[in-house]
C-alpha positions as CSV (number, residue, x, y, z in Angstrom):
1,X,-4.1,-10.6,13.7
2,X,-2.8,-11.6,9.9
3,X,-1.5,-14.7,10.8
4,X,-5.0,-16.0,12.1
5,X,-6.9,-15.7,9.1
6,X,-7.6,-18.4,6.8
7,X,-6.1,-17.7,2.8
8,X,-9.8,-16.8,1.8
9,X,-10.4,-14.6,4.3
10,X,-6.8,-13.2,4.1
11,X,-7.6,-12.4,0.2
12,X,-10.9,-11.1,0.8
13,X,-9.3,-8.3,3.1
14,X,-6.8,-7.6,0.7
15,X,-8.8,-7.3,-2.4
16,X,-11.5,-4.9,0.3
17,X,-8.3,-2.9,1.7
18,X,-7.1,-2.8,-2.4
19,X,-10.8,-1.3,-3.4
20,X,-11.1,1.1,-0.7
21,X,-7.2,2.1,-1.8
22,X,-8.6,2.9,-5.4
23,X,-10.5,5.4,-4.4
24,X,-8.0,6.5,-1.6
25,X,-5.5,6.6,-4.7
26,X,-8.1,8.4,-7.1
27,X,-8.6,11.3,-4.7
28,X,-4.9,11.6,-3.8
29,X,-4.1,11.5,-7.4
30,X,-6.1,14.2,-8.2
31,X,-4.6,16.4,-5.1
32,X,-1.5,15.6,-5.9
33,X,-1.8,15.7,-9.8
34,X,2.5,15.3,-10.9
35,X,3.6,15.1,-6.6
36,X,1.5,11.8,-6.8
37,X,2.3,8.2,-8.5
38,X,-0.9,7.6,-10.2
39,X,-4.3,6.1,-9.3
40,X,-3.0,2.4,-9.5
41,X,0.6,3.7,-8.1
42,X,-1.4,5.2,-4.6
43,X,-3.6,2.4,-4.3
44,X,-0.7,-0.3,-4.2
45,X,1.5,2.0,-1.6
46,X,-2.3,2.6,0.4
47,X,-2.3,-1.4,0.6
48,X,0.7,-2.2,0.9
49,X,1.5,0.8,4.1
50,X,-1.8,-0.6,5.3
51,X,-0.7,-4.4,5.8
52,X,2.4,-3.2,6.8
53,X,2.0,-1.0,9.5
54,X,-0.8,-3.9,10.6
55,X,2.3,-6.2,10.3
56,X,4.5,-4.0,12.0
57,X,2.5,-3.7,15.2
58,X,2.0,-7.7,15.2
59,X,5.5,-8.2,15.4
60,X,5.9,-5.8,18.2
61,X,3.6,-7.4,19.8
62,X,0.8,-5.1,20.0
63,X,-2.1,-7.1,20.1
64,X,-4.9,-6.4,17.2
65,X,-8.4,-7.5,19.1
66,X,-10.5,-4.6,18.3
67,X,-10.6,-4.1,14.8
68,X,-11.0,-0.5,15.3
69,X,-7.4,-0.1,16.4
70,X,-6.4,-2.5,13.8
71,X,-7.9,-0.1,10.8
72,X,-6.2,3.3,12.6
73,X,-3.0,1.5,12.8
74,X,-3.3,0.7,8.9
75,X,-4.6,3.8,8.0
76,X,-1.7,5.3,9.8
77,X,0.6,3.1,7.9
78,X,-1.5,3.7,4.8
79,X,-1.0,7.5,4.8
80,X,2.6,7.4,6.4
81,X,3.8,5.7,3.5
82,X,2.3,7.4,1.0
83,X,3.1,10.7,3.2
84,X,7.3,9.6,3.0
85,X,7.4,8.8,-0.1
86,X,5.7,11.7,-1.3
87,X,8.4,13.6,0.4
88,X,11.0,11.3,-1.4
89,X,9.4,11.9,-4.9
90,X,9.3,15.6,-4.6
91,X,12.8,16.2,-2.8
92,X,14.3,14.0,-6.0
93,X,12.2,16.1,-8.5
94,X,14.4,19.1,-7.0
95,X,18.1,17.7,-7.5
């Protein structure tokens, strides 16, 4: 699914997934208050979980034609990542 778009339409998605991840990281960074990484820190593991669980499943082969799948998988991704390393951050904190 990545690897058809064009470089514009590649950036726009990135800079729309990155927005949508601000607020994502906002939220989360108020939940999580010292458990978190900061507003900019959750946005760029939001984006970066959600290209690369999209990424992921493209080069399993799991075909992205409906874009509804494609946003679940990267929400998956989004929150698994953020999720583990979450889980990383706080079982450091307590060594």
């Amino acid at each position: 699914m990545l690897w058809n778009l064009e470089p514009g339409w590649l950036m726009m998605a990135v800079a729309s997934v990155a927005v949508i991840a601000l607020f994502f990281g906002t939220a989360l960074d108020a939940i999580m208050d010292d458990d978190g990484f900061g507003p900019v820190g959750n946005m760029v593991l939001f984006t970066a979980g959600f290209f690369a669980a999209i990424l992921a499943a493209n080069c399993r082969g799991i075909a992205m034609r409906d874009l509804t799948f494609a946003m679940a998988t990267g929400l998956a991704g989004a929150f698994v990542t953020i999720g583990m390393l979450a889980l990383v951050k706080a079982g450091m904190a307590r060594l």
